[in-house]
C-alpha positions in Angstrom: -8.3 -15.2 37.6 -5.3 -15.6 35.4 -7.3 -17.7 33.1 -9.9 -14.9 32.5 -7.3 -13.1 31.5 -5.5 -15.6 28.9 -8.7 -15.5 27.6 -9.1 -12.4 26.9 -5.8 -11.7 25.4 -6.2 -15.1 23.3 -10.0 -13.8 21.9 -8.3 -10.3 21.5 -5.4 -11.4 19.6 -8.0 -13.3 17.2 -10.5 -10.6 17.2 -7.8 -8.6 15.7 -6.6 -10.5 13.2 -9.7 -11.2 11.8 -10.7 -7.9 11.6 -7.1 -7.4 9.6 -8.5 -10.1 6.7 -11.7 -8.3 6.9 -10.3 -4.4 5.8 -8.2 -6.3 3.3 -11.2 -7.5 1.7 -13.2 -4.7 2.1 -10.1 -2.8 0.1 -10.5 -5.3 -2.4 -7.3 -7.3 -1.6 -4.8 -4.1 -1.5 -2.4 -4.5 1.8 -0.8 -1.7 3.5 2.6 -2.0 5.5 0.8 -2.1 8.8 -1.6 -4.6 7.8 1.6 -6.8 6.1 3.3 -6.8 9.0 0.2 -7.8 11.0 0.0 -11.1 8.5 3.4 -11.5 9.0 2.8 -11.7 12.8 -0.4 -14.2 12.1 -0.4 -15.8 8.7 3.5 -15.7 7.6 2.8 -18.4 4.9 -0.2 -16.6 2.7 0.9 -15.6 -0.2 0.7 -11.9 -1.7 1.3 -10.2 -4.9 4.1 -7.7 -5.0 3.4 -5.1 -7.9 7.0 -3.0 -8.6 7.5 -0.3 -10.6 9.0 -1.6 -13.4 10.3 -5.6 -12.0 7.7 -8.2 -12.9 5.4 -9.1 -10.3 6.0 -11.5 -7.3 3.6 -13.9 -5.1 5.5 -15.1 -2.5 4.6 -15.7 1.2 3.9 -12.8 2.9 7.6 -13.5 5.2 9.0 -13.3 1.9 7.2 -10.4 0.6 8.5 -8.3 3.6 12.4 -9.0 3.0 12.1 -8.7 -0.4 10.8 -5.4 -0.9 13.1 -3.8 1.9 15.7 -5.7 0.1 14.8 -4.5 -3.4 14.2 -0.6 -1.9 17.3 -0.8 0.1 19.6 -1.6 -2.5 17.5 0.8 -5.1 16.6 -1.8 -7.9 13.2 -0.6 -8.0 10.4 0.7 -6.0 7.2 -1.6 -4.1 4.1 0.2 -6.1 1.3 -1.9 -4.3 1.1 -5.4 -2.1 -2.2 -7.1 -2.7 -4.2 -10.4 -2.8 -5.1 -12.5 -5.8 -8.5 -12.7 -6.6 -9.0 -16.3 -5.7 -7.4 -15.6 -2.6 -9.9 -12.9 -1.8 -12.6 -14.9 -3.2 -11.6 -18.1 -0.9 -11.0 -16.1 2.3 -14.8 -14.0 1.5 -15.8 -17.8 1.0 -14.4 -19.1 4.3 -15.4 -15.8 6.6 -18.7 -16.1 5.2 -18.1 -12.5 3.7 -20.6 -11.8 0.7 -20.1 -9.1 -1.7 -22.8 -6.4 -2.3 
């Protein structure tokens, strides 16, 4: 029985994440904090683009992305305006989910 239930918390835990990677691409790329923190639980190396306020952007790993932007608010250098994809990053993960575009 305590297979079963492995399983189940195994298919779950994928289920999830891939439906993550799906809303991201459905928003075209754009990443809130709960979904961040959900690719910093799966995927801690894919990269992301952090758009500030008035800093130049930043694509680092998304591990990265999450200290530097509580980092960067905490000591009030600037503010995090959006965290996103790239578009060959969406465009590769649409490519490998077999996602098309309508």
């Amino acid at each position: 029985m305590g297979v079963f239930l492995f399983d189940k918390i195994d298919h779950l835990v994928y289920y999830d994440s891939m439906k993550t990677l799906k809303d991201i691409l459905s928003h075209y790329g754009y990443i809130n904090s709960a979904q961040l923190a959900e690719l910093n639980e799966h995927f801690p190396h894919m990269k992301v683009v952090i758009k500030w306020g008035g800093l130049p952007r930043e694509r680092v790993p998304v591990w990265q992305a999450i200290e530097t932007i509580e980092r960067v608010e905490r000591e009030n250098l600037d503010y995090c305006r959006e965290v996103f994809l790239s578009a060959k990053d969406c465009n590769n993960l649409r490519e490998a989910l077999h996602i098309t575009t309508n």
